[in-house]
TORGUSE-472112 format. One record per residue (C-alpha): x, y, z; residue in one letter. Coordinates in steps of 0.25 Angstrom, whole numbers, padded with zeros to 4 digits, always signed. Layout:
// residues N
XYZa;...
***
This chain:
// residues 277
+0026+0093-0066x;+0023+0082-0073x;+0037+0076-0075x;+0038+0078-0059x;+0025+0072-0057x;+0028+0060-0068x;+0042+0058-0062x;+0037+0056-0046x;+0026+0047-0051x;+0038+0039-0058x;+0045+0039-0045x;+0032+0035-0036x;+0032+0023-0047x;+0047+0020-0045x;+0045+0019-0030x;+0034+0010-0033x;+0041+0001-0042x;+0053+0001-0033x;+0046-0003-0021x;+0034-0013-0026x;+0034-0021-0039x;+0019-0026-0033x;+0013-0012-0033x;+0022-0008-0046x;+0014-0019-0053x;+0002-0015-0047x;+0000+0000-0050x;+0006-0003-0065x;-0006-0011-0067x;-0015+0003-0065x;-0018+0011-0075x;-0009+0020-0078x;-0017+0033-0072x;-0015+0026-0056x;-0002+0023-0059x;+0006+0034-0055x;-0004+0038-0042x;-0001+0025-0038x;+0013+0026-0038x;+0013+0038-0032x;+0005+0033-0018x;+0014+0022-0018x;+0027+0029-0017x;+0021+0040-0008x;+0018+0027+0001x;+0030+0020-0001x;+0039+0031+0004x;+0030+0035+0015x;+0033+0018+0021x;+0048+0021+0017x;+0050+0029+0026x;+0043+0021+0038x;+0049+0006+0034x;+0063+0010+0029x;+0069+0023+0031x;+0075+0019+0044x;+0085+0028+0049x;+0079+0039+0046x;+0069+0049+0052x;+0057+0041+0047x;+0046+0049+0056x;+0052+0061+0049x;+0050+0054+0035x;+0037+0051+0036x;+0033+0066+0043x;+0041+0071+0031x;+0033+0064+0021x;+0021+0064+0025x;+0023+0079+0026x;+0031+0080+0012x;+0019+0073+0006x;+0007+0080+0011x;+0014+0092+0008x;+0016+0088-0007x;+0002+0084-0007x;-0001+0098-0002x;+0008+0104-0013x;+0006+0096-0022x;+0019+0096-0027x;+0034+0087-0019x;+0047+0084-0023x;+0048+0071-0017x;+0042+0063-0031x;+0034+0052-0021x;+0026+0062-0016x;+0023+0071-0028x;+0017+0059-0035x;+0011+0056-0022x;+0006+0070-0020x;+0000+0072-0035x;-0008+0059-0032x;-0014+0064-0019x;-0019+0078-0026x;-0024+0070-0038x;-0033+0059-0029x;-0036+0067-0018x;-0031+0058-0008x;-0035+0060+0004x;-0024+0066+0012x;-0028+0057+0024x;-0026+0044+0017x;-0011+0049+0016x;-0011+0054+0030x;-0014+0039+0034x;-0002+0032+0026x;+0008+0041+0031x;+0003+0040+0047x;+0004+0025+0044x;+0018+0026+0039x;+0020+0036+0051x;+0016+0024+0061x;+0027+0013+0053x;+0037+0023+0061x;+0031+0020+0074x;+0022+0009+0075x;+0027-0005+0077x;+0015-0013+0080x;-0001-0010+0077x;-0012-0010+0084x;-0026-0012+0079x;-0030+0000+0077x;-0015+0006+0072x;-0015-0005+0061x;-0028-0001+0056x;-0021+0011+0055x;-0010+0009+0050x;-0017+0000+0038x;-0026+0011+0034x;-0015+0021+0033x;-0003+0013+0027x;-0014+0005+0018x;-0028+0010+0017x;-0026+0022+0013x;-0015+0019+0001x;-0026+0011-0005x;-0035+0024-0002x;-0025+0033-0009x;-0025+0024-0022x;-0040+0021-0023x;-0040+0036-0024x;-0030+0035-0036x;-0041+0025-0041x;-0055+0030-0039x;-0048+0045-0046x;-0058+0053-0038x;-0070+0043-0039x;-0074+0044-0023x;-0085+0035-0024x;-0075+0023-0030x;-0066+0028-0019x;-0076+0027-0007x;-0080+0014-0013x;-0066+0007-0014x;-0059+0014+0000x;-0062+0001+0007x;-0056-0009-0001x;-0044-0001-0005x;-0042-0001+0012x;-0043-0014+0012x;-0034-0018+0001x;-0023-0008+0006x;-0024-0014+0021x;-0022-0027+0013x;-0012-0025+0007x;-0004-0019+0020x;-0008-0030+0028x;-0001-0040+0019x;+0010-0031+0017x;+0010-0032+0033x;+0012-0047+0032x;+0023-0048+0023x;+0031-0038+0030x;+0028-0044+0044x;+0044-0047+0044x;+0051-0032+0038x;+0040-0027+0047x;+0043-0034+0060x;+0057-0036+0059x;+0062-0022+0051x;+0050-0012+0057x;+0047-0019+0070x;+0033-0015+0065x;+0020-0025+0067x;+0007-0021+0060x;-0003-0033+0064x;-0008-0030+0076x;-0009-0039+0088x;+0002-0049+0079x;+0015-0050+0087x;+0023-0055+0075x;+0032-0064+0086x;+0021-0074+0087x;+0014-0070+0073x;+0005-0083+0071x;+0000-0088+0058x;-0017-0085+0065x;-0012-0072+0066x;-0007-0070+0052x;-0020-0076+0047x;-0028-0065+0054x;-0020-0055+0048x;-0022-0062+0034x;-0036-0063+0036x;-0036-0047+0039x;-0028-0044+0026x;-0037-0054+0018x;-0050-0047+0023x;-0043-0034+0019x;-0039-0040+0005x;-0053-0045+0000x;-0060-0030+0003x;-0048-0025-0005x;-0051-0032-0016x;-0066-0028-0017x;-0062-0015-0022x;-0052-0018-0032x;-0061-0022-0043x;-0068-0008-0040x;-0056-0002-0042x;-0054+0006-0056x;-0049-0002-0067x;-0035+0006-0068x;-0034+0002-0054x;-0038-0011-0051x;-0029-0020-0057x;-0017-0014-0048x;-0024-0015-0038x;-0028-0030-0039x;-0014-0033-0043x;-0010-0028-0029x;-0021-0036-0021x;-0016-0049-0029x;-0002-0047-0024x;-0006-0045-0010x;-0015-0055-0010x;-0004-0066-0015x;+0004-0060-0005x;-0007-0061+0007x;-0007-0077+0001x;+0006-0079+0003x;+0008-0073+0016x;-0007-0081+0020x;+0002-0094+0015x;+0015-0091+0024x;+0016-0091+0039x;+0015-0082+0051x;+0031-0085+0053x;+0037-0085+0040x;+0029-0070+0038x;+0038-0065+0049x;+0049-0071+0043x;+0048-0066+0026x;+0039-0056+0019x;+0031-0064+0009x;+0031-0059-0005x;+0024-0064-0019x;+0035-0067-0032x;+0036-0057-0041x;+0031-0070-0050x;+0018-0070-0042x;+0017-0056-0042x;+0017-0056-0058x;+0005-0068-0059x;-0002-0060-0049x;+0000-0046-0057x;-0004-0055-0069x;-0017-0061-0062x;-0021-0048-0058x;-0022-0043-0073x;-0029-0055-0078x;-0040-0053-0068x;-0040-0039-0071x;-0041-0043-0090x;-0051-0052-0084x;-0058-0043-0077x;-0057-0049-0062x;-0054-0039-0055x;
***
């Protein structure tokens, strides 16, 4: 078993590489023993939006109803033969996740299929699901059955994940609009998006960015140097998307240099020698 086990982390890891060099750089910067678990959640969560954002043309409601199903069920068994939800699963058994935490990300998912624009309520929700609780599921990863460090942290690692989601929202505004019809700001009608309107969200999303990074320096030390790497990136990005206007964000996704990307990853672990963060 662990051959299988070691081979479906290594192709948790691959999907992660393949999809995100930010997070790749990230999670290699924890110590080795959150790598793997890491890994794992991502690719369970990477899947779970392919199926919702790009496997048009197919049954998609029937996708996500089987993989919700196939995943619970290899949780239950503790045992699948899909490689992303065996790592997944013996992630799940080993931190306790609360199984409600993953019932929310998939109903999130579940809502990409039918939900086009968001009420206030509905976003909430949809944040909490799609963001919160993947922050929930790795600070369980981190705190390795410390409930009281848990409890303590829960709030921030909301509030970072909501971040991070909301700026991810930004970028996107164009794929999302034009390729998924979708709109996740409620009350903004993207045909007269204004640049006060913009700001309010910034503001939101910068509110949500300082309570994250109250509990990074709590985190564990194997921990917290992946995790600041990733507020850095998403912090430069939320500057540079402050810097451009409401019309050219409907017209290109904004993106950091892979050249900023490195003095930013660079930055992060001189803070981190120097005892910064």
């Amino acid at each position: 078993m662990n051959l299988y086990d070691d081979t479906c982390f290594e192709s948790s890891k691959l999907i992660t590489n393949k999809y995100s060099t930010s997070f790749s750089k990230g999670i290699g910067a924890f110590d080795e023993r959150f790598r793997y678990p890491i890994y794992a959640i991502y690719g369970f969560v990477r899947y779970a939006d392919e199926i919702v954002d790009t496997f048009h043309g197919h049954d998609q409601h029937q996708l996500i109803s089987d993989f919700k199903a196939d995943a619970f069920k290899a949780i239950e068994q503790k045992i699948s033969l899909n490689p992303v939800l065996q790592s997944f699963q013996l992630v799940v058994n080993k931190y306790h996740i609360d199984l409600e935490l993953i019932e929310s990300f998939l109903r999130s998912m579940e809502m990409d299929l039918d939900k086009k624009s968001f009420e206030q309520d509905e976003y909430e929700d949809y944040i909490y699901g799609s963001a919160e609780v993947i922050g929930l599921i790795c600070l369980r990863v981190f705190c390795e059955g410390d409930n009281g460090l848990y409890n303590r942290l829960k709030f921030p690692a909301q509030k970072l994940g909501s971040a991070l989601q909301k700026i991810n929202f930004l970028r996107d505004v164009k794929a999302d609009l034009n390729e998924r019809g979708r709109i996740y700001f409620p009350g903004v009608n993207f045909d007269h998006f204004t640049d006060t309107e913009k700001t309010q969200i910034e503001t939101d999303i910068k509110k949500d960015l300082a309570e994250g990074f109250k509990g990074i320096k709590d985190l564990p030390e194997g921990a917290r140097l992946g995790i600041y790497i990733a507020y850095m990136y998403y912090g430069e990005l939320l500057k540079k998307i402050i810097q451009t206007p409401a019309r050219v964000i409907l017209q290109q996704r904004i993106r950091i240099t892979d050249t900023n990307k490195t003095m930013l990853y660079l930055k992060a672990i001189s803070k981190h020698k120097l005892g910064l963060i």
